[in-house]
ZAMARGU-4260 file (C-alpha; in steps of 0.2 Angstrom, whole numbers, plus 5000, padded with zeros to 4 digits):
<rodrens>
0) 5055/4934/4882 | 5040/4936/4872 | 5025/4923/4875 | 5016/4927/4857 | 5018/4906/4854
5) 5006/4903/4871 | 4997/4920/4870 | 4977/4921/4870 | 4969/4934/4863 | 4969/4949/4877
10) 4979/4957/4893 | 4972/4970/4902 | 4982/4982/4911 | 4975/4992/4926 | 4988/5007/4927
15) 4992/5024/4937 | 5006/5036/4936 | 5022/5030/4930 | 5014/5011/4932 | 5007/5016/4915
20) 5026/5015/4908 | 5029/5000/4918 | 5015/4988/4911 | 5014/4997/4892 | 5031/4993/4892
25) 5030/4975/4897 | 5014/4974/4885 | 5028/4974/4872 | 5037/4961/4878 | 5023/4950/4883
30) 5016/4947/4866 | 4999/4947/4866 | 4989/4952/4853 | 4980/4963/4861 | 4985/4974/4874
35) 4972/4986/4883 | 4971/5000/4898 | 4963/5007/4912 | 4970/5021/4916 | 4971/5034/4932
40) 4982/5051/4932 | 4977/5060/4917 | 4994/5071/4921 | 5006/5055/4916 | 4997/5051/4903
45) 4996/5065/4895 | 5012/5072/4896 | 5021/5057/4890 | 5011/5055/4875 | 5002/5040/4879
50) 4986/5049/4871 | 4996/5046/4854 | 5002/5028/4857 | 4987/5018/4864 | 4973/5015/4852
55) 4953/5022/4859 | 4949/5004/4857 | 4961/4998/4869 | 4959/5011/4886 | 4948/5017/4895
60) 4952/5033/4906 | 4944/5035/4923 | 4944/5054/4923 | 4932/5054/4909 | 4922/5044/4917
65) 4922/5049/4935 | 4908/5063/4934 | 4898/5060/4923 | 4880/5065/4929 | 4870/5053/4931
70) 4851/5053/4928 | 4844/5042/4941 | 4835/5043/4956 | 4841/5039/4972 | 4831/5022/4973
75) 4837/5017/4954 | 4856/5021/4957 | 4854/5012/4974 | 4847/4996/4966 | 4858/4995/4950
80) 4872/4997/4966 | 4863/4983/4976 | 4863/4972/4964 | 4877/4973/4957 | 4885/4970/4975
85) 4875/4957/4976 | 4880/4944/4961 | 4901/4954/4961 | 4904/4958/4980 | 4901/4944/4993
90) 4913/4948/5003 | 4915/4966/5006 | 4902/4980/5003 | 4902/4989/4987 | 4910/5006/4996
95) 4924/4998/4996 | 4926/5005/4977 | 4927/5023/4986 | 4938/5017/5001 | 4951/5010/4991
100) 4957/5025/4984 | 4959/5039/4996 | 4957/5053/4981 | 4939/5048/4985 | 4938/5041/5000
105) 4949/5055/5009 | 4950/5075/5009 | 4957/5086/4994 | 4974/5090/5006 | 4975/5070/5008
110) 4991/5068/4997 | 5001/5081/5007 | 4993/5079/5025 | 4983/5073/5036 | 4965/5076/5030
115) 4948/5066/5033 | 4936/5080/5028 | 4924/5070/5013 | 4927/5078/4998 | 4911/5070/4991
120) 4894/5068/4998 | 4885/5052/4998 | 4876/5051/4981 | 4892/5059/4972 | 4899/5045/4980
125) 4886/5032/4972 | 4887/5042/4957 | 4905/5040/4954 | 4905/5020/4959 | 4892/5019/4947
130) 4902/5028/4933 | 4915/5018/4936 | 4907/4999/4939 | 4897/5004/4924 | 4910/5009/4912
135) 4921/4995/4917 | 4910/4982/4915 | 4906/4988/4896 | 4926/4987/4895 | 4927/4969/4899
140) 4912/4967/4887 | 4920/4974/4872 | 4938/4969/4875 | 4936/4953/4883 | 4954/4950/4892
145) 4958/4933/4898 | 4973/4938/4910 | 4971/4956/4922 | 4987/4964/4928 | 4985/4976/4943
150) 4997/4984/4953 | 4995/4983/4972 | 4978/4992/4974 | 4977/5010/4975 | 4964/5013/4964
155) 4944/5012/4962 | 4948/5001/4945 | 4961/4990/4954 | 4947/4985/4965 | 4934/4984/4951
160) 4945/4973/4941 | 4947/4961/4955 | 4931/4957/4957 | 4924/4955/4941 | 4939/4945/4937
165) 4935/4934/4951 | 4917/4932/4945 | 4919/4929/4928 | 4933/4917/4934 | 4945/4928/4923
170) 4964/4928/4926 | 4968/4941/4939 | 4987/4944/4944 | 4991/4958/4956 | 5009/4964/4956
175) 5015/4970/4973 | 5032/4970/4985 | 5038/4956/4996 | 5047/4968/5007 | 5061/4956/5007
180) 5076/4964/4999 | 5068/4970/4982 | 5058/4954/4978 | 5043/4958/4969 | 5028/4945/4966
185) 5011/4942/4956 | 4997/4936/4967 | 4979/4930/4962 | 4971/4940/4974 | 4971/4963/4982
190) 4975/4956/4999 | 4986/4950/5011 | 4992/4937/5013 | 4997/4929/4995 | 4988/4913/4993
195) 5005/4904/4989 | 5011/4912/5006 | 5000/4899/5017 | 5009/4884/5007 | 5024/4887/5014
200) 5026/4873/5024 | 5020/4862/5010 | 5035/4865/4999 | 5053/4860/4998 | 5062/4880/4991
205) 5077/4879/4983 | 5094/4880/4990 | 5097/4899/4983 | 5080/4905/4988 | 5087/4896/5006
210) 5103/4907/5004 | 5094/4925/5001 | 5082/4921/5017 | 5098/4918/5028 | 5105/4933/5022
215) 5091/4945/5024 | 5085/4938/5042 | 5105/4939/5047 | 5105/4955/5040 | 5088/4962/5047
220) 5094/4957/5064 | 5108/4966/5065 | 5106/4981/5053 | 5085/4983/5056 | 5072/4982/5041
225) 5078/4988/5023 | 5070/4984/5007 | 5068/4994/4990 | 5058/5008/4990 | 5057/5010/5008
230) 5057/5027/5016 | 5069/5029/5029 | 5067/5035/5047 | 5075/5052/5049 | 5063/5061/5061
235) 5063/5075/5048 | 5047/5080/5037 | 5049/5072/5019 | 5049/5084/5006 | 5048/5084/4988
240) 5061/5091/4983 | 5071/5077/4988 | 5063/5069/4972 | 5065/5084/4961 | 5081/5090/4966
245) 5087/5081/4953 | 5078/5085/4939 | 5079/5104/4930 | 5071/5119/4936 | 5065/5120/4917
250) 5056/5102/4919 | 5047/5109/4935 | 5040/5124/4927 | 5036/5115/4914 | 5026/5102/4924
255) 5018/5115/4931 | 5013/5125/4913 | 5008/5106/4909 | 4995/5107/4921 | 4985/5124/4919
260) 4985/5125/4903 | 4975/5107/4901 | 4957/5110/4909 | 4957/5090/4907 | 4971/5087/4919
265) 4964/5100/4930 | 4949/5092/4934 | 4956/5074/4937 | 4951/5071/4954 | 4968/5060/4954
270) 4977/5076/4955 | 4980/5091/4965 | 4986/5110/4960 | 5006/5107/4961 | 5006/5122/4968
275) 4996/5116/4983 | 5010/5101/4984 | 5024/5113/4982 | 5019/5125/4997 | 5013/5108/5008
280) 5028/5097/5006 | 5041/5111/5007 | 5036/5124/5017 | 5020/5121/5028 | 5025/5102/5033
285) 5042/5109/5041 | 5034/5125/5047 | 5020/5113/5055 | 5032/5101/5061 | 5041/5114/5070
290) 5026/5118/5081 | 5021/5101/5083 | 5039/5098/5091 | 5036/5113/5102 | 5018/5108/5106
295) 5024/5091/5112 | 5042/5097/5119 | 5043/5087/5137 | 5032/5074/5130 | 5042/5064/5118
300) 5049/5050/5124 | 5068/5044/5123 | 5074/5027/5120 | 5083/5027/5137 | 5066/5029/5146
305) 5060/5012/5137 | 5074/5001/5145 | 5066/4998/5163 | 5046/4999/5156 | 5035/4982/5147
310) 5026/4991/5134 | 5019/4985/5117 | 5025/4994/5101 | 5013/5002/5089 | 5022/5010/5074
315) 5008/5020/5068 | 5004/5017/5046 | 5006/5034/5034 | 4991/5040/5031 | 4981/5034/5019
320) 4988/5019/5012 | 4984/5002/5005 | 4991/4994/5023 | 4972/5004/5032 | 4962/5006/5015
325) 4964/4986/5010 | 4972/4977/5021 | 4966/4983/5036 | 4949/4988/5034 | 4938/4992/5042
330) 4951/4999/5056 | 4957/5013/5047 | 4955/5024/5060 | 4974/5023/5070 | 4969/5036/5084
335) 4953/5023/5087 | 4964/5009/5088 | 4975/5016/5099 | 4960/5020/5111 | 4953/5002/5112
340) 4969/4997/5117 | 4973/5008/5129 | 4957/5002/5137 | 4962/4986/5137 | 4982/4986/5142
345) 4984/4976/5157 | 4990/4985/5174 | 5009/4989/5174 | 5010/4990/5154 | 5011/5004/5141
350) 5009/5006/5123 | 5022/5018/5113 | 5017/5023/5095 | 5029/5030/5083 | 5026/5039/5069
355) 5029/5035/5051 | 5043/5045/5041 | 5032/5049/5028 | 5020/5057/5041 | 5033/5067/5050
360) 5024/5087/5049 | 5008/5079/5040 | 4997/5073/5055 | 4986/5085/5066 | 4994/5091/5081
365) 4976/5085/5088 | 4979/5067/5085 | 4994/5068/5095 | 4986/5077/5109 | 4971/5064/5110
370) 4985/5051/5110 | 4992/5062/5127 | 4977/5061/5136 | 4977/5041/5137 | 4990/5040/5155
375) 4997/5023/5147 | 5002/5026/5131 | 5018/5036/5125 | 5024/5046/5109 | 5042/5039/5105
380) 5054/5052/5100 | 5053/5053/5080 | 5070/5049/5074 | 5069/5034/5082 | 5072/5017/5070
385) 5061/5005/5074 | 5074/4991/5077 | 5077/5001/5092 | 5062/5001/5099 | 5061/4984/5096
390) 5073/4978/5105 | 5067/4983/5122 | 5047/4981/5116 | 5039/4965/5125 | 5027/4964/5109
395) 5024/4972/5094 | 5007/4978/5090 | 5002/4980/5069 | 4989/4983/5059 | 4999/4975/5044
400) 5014/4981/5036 | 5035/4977/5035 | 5038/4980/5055 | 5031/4963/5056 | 5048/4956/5051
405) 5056/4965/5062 | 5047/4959/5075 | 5048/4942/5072 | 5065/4942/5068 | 5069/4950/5084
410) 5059/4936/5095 | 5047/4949/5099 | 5028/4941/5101 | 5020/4950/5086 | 5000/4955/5086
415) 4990/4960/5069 | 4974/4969/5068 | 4973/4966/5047 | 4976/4957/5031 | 4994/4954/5037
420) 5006/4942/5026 | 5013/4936/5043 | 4994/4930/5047 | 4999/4910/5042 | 5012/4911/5054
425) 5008/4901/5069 | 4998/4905/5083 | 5013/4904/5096 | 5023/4917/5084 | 5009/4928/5076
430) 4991/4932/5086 | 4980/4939/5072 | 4966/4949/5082 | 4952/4949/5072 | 4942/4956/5086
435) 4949/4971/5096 | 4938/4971/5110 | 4947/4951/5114 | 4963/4961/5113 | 4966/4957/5134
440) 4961/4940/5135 | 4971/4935/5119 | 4985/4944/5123 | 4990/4937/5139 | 4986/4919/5132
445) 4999/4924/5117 | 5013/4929/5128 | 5013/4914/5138 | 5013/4903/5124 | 5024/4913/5112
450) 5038/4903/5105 | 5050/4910/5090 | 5054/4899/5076 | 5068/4906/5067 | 5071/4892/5056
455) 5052/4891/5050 | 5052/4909/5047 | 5068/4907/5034 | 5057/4892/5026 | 5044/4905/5023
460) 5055/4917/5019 | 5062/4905/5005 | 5043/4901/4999 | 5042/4920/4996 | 5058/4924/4986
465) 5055/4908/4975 | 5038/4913/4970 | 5045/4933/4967 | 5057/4940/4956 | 5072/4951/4963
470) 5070/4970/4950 | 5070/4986/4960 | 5051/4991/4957 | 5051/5008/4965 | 5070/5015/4961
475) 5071/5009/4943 | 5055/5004/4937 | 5044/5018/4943 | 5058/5032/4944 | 5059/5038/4963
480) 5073/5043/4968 | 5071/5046/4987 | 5071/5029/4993 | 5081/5014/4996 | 5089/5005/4980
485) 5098/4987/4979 | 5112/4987/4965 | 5105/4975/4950 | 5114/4972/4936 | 5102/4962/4923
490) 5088/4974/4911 | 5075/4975/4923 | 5061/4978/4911 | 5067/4961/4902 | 5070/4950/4921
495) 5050/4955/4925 | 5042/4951/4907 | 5049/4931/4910 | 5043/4932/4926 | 5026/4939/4923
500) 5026/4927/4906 | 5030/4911/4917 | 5016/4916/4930 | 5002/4921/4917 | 5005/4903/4907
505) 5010/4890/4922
</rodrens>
């Protein structure tokens, strides 16, 4: 479907890694007349010619914008800052800019472990939002787009982008997974939950989107959580191989060569020596996961030891990831988290974290030991699945993220800490704790006064996949081979360009 009939003038696509191919490749089909870029991962780019195919006029790149020096004093660049946070960000303060993407916000190791040591000081930090707020700014000046397409927000442009485009009351779409099968949808808005999720009770969904939500809660029950592009729980460390096992040595080497011999690529803060990603994701990850086990050996817990015990589950977020940097600031500190409930846990009751399978042989050994010290809270064994746990949890305890479903779908009261889409829930299915030290109080009130609802959740369910498109995002759209596919049959790139054409013109 091409919309060339209905088009305005300009799209704007905010693109990194292989979401580059994804929305140059939809710009095609879409039909607008003109079609421009901003662009992270100089690597991507680069390798796959995009330097050839997309006009100057049209892009602008972050990496060459991201250090420029900056000639201003401290008080200048803090008041251009001010004000600019002043008239564009309300809401939030402007380091959220830095926070959104954890290349800036976390350390250099961040992408292959655990690792919170600041890569920039403070004034590189103002420096580099005042790069980017600047040159993105002139962007919108000279190209002028009337509709924004984002994906999720993992970038300081994603977040840029959103707030201009809510200022100058600009179309802004954000592309982003439903967690329900491999339903994908555009939302008007970074965070969770999706405005049209709150209408969900307002709206009669058709009689298919009432079939797939049957389907999924029946099979969510029994089976446990599965959507595309999730990583499964293995209690192994994830490795990168499992991603590249299938491509040729020769492309590897050849990725690699790619690398050193562009100075460019090599100083893109979006990247990291694939040297240091080979050595951490294959070798020191599983050597440090080894001595993790053996550190903790006795101290795991077993799902037999959960029968007899009322604890509240906390499956603990990869780190770092939209779910803390977005959706749940400000708590993006996990171990913190699990401190202030510990506090807080009524007498008799425990809290039992598990970790993420992505974060298997990444996390300190010292965030577990901290995690040891607190007498009420236990470390579930890490091949675990999480229905498991579930099942014999008296509540689930989330920051945000896809555990949610499980919980809810297993009648298990169900406690957010962020920007959770299960947030316009009701009170007596969902507590959303918007202040952790109320955590006690709330929490007994909740559990009196929990009540499932199956049959509301599958009319919220519905209102989800009639608002989403089912393509597998993650498997065939951005090319990863490691996770969890749905078969699909139709030309995906086609099936998303009428859904993304319907939802720009409505």
């Amino acid at each position: 479907m091409t919309t060339t009939e209905n088009a305005t003038d300009s799209i704007l696509f905010v693109c990194q890694g292989r979401s580059l191919e994804l929305f140059y490749r939809l710009s095609k089909k879409l039909g607008f007349k003109r079609n421009n870029f901003l662009i992270s991962d100089s690597f991507f780019y680069k390798k796959n010619g995009y330097d050839q195919l997309i006009d100057p006029a049209h892009k602008l790149l972050e990496w060459e914008e991201f250090g420029k020096p900056v000639d201003m004093s401290d008080a200048e660049l803090r008041a251009y800052l001010s004000d600019f946070e002043r008239e564009y960000s309300p809401e939030f303060s402007l380091r959220d800019v830095c926070l959104t993407d954890r290349r800036v916000s976390m350390g250099k190791k961040s992408v292959v472990r655990e690792d919170n040591t600041p890569k920039f000081t403070e004034r590189q930090k103002l420096e580099i939002t005042y790069n980017l707020v600047s040159s993105v700014l002139r962007f919108f000046d000279q190209t002028k787009p009337q509709v924004v397409v984002t994906f999720i927000c993992v970038t300081s442009f994603d977040y840029i982008t959103s707030l201009i485009c809510k200022k100058r009351n600009i179309k802004f779409f954000n592309l982003r997974p439903s967690r329900i099968d491999n339903y994908i949808f555009l939302d008007n808005s970074i965070y969770e939950p999706a405005g049209f999720f709150q209408k969900y009770t307002e709206r009669q969904s058709s009689e298919e989107a009432h079939k797939v939500a049957e389907q999924y809660i029946d099979k969510t029950i029994k089976k446990g959580l599965a959507y595309e592009g999730v990583i499964q729980s293995t209690g192994k460390v994830q490795t990168s191989f499992k991603a590249s096992k299938l491509k040729k040595l020769g492309t590897i080497i050849s990725d690699i060569l790619f690398y050193f011999k562009n100075p460019e690529i090599k100083g893109d803060n979006h990247l990291h020596n694939p040297f240091l990603g080979l050595f951490y994701l294959n070798f020191y990850n599983n050597i440090y996961d080894k001595l993790t086990r053996m550190k903790l050996k006795g101290k795991y817990s077993s799902l037999d030891s959960f029968k007899d015990e009322d604890f509240i589950f906390y499956p603990l977020h990869t780190e770092p990831e939209v779910s803390l940097l977005v959706y749940g600031k400000p708590l993006i500190d996990q171990l913190n988290i699990i401190k202030l409930i510990s506090l807080q846990l009524p007498i008799g009751k425990t809290l039992v974290i598990k970790e993420h399978p992505w974060m298997v042989g990444k996390r300190s050994i010292q965030f577990y030991m901290e995690v040891l010290k607190l007498g009420n809270v236990r470390i579930a064994e890490p091949s675990l699945k999480v229905n498991d746990i579930i099942k014999f949890a008296e509540s689930v305890l989330v920051v945000t993220g896809s555990t949610g479903y499980d919980a809810i779908l297993g009648n298990k009261p169900l406690i957010t800490l962020g920007r959770s889409p299960f947030n316009c829930l009701p009170e007596s299915m969902v507590l959303y704790l918007e202040n952790l030290s109320d955590f006690y109080t709330k929490y007994m009130d909740f559990l009196d006064n929990h009540k499932p609802d199956l049959e509301l959740l599958d009319k919220f369910i519905a209102n989800i996949v009639d608002h989403s498109v089912d393509v597998n995002l993650y498997s065939d759209l951005l090319g990863r081979n490691y996770v969890e596919k749905f078969e699909g049959k139709e030309d995906p790139y086609l099936k998303l360009a009428q859904y993304v054409g319907n939802k720009i013109f409505e």
